[in-house]
N, C-alpha and C positions, 0 to 999 in steps of 0.2 A: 369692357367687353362690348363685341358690336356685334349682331347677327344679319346674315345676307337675307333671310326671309323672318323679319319681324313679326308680320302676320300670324305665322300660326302656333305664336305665343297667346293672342288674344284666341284662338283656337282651340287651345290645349284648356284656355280659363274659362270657356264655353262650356266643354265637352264635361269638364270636371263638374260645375254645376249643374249642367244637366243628370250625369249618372248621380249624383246626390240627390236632385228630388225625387229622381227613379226609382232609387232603393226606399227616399223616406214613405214615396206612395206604395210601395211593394208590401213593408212590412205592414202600415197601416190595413191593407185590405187582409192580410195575414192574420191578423189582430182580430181585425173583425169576421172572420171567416171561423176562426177558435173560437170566437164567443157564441158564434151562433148552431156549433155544434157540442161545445164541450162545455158545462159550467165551473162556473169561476172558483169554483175551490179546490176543483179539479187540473184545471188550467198549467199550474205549475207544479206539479208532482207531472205530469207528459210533457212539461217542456222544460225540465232541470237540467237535463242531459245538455242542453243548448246553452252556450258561454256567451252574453252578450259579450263583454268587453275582449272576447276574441275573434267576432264576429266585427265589430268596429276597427279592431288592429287589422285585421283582413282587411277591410274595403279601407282603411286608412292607406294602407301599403300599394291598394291597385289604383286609389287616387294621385298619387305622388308617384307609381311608373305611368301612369297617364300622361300627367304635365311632364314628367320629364322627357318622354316620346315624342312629345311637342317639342319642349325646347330641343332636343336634337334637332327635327326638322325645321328646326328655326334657324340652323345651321352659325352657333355659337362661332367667334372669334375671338382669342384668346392671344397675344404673344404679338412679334413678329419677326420677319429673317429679310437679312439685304442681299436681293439677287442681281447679279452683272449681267445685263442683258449688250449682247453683241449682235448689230444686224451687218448684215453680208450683203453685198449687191453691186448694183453698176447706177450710174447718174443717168436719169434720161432726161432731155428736157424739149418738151415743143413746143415748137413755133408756130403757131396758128395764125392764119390773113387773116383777117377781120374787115378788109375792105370791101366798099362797095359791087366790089365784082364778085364776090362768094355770094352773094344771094341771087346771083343767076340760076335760074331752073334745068342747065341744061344734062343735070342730075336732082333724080326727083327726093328731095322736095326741093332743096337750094345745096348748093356745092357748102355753105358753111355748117346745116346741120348733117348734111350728110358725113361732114370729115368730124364732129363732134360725138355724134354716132361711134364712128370707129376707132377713136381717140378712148372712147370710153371703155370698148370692148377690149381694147390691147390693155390695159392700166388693168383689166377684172384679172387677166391674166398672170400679173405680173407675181414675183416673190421673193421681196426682199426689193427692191428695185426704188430709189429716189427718185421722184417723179417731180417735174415743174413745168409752168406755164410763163413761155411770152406770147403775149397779144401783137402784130405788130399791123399798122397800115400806111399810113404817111411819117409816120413814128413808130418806136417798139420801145413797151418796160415790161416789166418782171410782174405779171398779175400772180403766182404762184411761186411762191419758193419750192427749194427741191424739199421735198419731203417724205416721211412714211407716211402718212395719216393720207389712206385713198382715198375715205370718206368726206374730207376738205377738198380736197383734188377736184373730185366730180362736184362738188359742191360748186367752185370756182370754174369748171367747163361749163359747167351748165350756165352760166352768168353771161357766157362771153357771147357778143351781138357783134353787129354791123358799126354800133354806136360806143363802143366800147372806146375806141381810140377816134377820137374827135377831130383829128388832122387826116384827110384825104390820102389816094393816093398810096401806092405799093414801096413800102423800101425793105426791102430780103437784107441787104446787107448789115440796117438798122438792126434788124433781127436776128440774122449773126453776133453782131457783139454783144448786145445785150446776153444773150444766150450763153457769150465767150466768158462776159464777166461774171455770172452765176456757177457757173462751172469752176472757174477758178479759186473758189476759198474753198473748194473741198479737192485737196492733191490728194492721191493714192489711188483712184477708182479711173476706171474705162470712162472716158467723158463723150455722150452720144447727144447728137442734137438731129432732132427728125423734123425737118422743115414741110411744115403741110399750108399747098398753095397753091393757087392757080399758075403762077410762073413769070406774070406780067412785071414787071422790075422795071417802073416807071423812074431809078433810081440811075441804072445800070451800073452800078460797080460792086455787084454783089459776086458777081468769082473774085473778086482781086480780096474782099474779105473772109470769104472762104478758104484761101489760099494762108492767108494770114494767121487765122485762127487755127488752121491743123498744124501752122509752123511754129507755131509759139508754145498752144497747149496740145496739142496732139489732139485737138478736135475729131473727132468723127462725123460728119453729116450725110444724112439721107434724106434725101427731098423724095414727098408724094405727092405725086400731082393729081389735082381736085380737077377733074371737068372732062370737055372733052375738046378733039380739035375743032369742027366747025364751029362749037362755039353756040351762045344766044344772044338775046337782049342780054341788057340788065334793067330789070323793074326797078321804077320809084313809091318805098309806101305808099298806101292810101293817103295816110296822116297827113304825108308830105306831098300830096298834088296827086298821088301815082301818074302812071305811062311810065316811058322808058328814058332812060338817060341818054342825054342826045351830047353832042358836039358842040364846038362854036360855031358851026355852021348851022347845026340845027337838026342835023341828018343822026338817026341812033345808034348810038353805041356798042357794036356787039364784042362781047368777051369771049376770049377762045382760048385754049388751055397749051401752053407754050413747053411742051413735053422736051425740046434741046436744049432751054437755057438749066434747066431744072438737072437735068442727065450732066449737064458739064460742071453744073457745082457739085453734086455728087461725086465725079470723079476728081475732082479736084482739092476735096476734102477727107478721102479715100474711103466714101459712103457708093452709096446705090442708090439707082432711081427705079421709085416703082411706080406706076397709076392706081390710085386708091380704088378705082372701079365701082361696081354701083350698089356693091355691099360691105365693102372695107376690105376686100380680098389682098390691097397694098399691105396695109400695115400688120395682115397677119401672116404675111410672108418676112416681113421684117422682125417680127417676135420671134419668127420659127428657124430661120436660118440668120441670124446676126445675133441678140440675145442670145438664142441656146447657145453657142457657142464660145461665149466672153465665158471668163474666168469671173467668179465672185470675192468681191473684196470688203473689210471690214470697213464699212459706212459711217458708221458708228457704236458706242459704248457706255452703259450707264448704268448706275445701280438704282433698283426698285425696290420698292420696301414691299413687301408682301405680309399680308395676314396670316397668323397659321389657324388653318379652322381644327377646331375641339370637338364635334360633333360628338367622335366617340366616346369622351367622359359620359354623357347623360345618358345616352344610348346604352349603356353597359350598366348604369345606376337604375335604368330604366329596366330592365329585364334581370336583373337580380331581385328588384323588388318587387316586379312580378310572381315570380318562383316562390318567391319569401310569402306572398300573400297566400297561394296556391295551396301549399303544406301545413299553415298555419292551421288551418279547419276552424270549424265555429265549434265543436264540441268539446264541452267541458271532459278535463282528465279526472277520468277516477269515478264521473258521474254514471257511467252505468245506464241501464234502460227505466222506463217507468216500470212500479211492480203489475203486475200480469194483472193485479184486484183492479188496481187504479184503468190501465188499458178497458180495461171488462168493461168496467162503470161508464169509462167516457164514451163508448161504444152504444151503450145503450142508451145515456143520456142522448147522442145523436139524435137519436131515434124519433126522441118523445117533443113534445111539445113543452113552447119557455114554462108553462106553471106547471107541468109534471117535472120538469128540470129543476126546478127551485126548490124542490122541497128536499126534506131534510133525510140523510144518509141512512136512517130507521126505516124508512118509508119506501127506500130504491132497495134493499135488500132484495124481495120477492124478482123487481128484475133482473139484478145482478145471478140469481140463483135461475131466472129462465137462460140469460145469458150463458152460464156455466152448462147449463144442460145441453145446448145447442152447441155447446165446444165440445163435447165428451161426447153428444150423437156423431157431429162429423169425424172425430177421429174411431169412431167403433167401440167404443164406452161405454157401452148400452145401457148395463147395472147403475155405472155413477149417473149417467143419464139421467134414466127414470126415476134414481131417488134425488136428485135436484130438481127435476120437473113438478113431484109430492113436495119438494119444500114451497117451492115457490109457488102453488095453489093452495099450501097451509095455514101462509105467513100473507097470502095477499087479502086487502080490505076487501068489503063486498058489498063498497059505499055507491060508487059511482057506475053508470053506463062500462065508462073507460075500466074499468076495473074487471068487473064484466067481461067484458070483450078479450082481456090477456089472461082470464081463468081459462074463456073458453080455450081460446088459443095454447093453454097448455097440455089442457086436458086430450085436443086433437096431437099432442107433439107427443103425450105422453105416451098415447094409442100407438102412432108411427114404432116409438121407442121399443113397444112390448113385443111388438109384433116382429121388429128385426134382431131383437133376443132371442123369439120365438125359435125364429129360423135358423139360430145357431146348435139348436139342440134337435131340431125336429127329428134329426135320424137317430143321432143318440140317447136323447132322453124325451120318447116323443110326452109323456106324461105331461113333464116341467114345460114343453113348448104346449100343450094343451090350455095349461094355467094360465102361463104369459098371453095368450090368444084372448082368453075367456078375458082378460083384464083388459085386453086391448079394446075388445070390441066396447065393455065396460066403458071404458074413456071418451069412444067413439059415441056411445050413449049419453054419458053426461056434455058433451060438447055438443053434442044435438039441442038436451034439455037447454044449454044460454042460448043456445043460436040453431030453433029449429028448421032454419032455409039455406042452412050450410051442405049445398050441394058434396063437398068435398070429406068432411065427415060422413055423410051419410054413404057416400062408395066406400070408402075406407072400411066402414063400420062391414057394409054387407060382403066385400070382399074377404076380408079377413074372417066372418061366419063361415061362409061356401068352405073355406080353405079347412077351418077347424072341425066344419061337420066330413070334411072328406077325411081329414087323419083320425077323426073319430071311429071311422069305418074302415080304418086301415086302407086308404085306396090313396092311391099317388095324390097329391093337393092340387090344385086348379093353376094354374101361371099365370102372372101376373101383364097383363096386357103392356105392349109397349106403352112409356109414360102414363104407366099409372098413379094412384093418387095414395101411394103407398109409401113409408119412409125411405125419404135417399139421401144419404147420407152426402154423397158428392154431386146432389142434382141440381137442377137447373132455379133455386133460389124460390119454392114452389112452398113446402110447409113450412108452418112458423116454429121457430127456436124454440122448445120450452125449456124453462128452469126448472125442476121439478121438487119435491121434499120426499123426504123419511117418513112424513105421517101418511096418514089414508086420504084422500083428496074431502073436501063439505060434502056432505049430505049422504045419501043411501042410494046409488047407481042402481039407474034400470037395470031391471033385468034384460037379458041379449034376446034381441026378437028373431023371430023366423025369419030363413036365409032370406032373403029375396031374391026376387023374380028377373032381376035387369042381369043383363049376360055384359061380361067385361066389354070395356067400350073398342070400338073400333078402332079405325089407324088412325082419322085422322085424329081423335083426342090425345092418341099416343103420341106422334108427332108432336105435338103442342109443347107436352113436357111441363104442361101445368096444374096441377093439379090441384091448386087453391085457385082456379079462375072461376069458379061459380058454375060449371058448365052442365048441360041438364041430364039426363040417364043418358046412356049409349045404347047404340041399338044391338040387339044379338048378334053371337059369333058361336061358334062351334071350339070346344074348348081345345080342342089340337088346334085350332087358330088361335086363340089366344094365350097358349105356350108358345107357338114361334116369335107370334108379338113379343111376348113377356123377355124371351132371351134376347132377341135385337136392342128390346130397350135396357136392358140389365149391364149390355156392352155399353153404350152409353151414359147412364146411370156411373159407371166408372171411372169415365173421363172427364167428366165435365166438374170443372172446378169449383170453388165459393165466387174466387175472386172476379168471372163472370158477370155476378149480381150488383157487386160495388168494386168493379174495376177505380175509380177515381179515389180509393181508401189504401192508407199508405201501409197499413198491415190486414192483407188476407187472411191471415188467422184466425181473424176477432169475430165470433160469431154475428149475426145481424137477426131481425125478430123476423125476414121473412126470407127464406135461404131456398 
């Protein structure tokens, strides 16, 4: 097997170690990211549902369409087939001066780069066309076989100088035959020789070989003639003395471009004569009307061995195992969700700190029961509520600060609780919403008693009086100002969860004090939508002002979700201690 781009095998073995350490640092911070929310005995009852060794089959299968994506693009070779290749064309071959009198200037730069120039530009042209090269000056041989290969072609013009052919002096005719015999071991094609030169035939017997060579092999020749008539010096290198080439007398040499001997061997070998001019305009008239119009003939014939490339095996193995990895899924069958207990717990363990996380499942009971309470407030569970809220102030120590601090917290959750009980009865059974109110504000009392600077207790506390001494009096109840600090069950993540119990909360609750004197707060505290922020009395309002508040916010109150509070937690459901 051989591949055309080998490369991006060692690419495809990059890429795959790369996505390897990827995944291995992925799941590590995973890892540590669970531990530092949920404890470790907790850990796998929330992640049973997850199959490793179908999570490895998966990333097994999108490692192996990786590489194999590579090696397709690595463009495998596989087999191979013998192809006949046939080329079609005509022989050309030129005759290029090489003598001293091509490096005349009287075409700019010198008559021999300017005809190499256009010698080059007819060959970019060609298609299918054998091409070769005679050198000739006081002698001519064969610098260029006929060939296909253009790329040696120009290789070989580009070489050809002044020095090229060592023996002085113009022989055209030399050049002809040489030319005649190159042509001859290939019969069957149109045989073309384009003689490129200044014209000077210091030989003179080059028609009588021209004449020869189209009678023998049905030569064709066209001569282009390099320069022009008046003619220039001809310069001598620097290297070599420079000035101009002079005579035996002494006097300088000027070269001039002999445009009738050139025309007569053209006609004589039943070619044309054109003047190459002083951008190659000769020879691309010769392309254009002599070439197009030849017949093409078989040149040659060969059989190639070709490669067959495979790509599409990997490519196809590549994306099947793709798909295969895709469907496989990482979740175990049959496994099911964590139980709702376990979700609760790890939920709250979040919450707490590593040494309240570590203790022992007797111990978190009191939170898992504020937990439960704060799932039954938000769904409108009010009953299970407030008796989960009584457990979990029943059941909780009353060792610590921190202890402390989530009775109080229940006891203000518990208030909220009673008081949107309250409101479910107030038209029907305003009695039973009397009770519920009397408890609330009760709640509100004792959560004052742990934490008497608890701004948010004490509105609650007073709000909920006003309200209870109005239905006391049968007189419509007070509205509740927009974002107030009253239980919302869909609000803006403001009061804490509480668990509650079935017993009576510690100790013997104040008695409810006289209404007080602060009027529901203003807009902007309503605006805010927090009502555990600590914030100090509100200024007066007029209580038809704080019933319009109360309903704007109540519309709000409606819409505004949990998942707001801990958008970044993968189930919304799960109550949290501060909602």
């Amino acid at each position: 097997m051989k591949f055309t781009a080998p490369a991006w095998l060692a690419v495809g073995l990059a890429a795959c170690v790369l996505l390897t350490w990827l995944w291995r640092r992925y799941d590590a911070r995973q890892r540590a990211a669970l531990a530092r929310f949920v404890a470790a005995h907790l850990s796998a009852q929330l992640t049973r549902s997850v199959s490793a060794a179908r999570r490895r089959l998966a990333r097994g299968l999108m490692l192996a369409s990786l590489g194999l994506l590579c090696a397709a693009l690595a463009g495998p070779l596989v087999g191979y087939q013998w192809e006949l290749i046939s080329s079609r064309g005509n022989d050309v071959v030129f005759a290029i001066d090489t003598s001293r009198s091509m490096s005349t200037p009287d075409i700019k730069p010198d008559r021999l780069t300017r005809a190499k120039l256009a010698v080059s530009d007819f060959v970019d042209h060609l298609d299918g066309d054998a091409v070769g090269i005679v050198a000739f000056a006081g002698t001519a041989f064969l610098v260029c076989p006929l060939t296909l290969d253009y790329g040696a072609f120009q290789e070989t013009l580009g070489a050809l100088d002044t020095h090229t052919v060592p023996r002085g002096g113009t022989n055209i005719a030399g050049a002809i035959r040489e030319a005649q015999a190159a042509l001859r071991r290939r019969p069957g094609a149109d045989k073309i020789l384009i003689l490129v030169t200044d014209g000077e035939d210091l030989e003179g017997d080059a028609l009588a070989a021209a004449r020869a060579a189209t009678a023998q092999d049905r030569l064709r020749i066209f001569t282009v003639g390099v320069g022009t008539a008046p003619g220039d010096l001809i310069p001598i290198p620097a290297e070599e003395g420079g000035g101009f080439v002079r005579d035996a007398a002494g006097v300088p040499v000027k070269s001039r471009l002999d445009a009738p001997a050139l025309a007569a061997i053209a006609t004589a070998a039943g070619g044309a004569y054109v003047p190459l001019g002083t951008e190659g305009q000769g020879l691309e008239t010769i392309a254009r009307t002599v070439l197009g119009s030849l017949g093409k003939h078989d040149l040659d014939s060969r059989r190639r061995r070709l490669d067959i490339p495979r790509y599409q095996w990997p490519l196809a193995a590549s994306l099947a195992l793709l798909l295969a990895s895709l469907s496989i899924g990482t979740r175990r069958r049959g496994g099911g969700r964590a139980p709702a207990a376990a979700v609760v717990a790890a939920s709250v363990v979040w919450a707490m700190p590593p040494a309240q996380a570590d203790q022992t499942p007797d111990a978190k009971k009191p939170v898992v029961q504020f937990a439960a309470g704060a799932a039954d407030y938000r769904a409108g569970r009010f009953p299970q509520a407030a008796q989960a809220f009584r457990e979990s102030i029943s059941r909780a120590p009353s060792a610590d600060a921190r202890r402390l601090a989530d009775q109080q917290d229940a006891y203000y959750d518990l208030g909220n609780t009673l008081y949107r009980a309250g409101q479910k009865t107030e038209k029907s059974s305003p009695q039973e919403t009397q009770q519920k109110w009397t408890e609330a504000v009760t709640a509100y009392e004792t959560a004052l008693q742990l934490r008497p600077d608890d701004a948010d207790s004490r509105y609650n506390r007073d709000l909920v009086q006003r309200k209870l001494d109005a239905l006391r009096q049968n007189q419509p109840p007070p509205s509740d100002p927009q974002g107030s600090k009253n239980p919302n069950p869909g609000g803006s993540g403001n009061s804490k969860e509480p668990p509650g119990s079935s017993q009576p909360p510690h100790g013997q609750p104040p008695a409810p004090p006289a209404p007080p004197t602060a009027a529901p707060p203003t807009a902007p505290h309503a605006a805010g939508g927090n009502p555990r922020s600590g914030a100090q009395a509100p200024a007066p309002m007029s209580e038809e002002e704080a019933r319009e508040l109360l309903d704007s916010a109540k519309g709000e109150e409606q819409h505004l979700p949990l998942a707001r509070r801990r958008a970044a937690e993968p189930q919304p459901d799960v109550p949290y201690k501060n909602w």
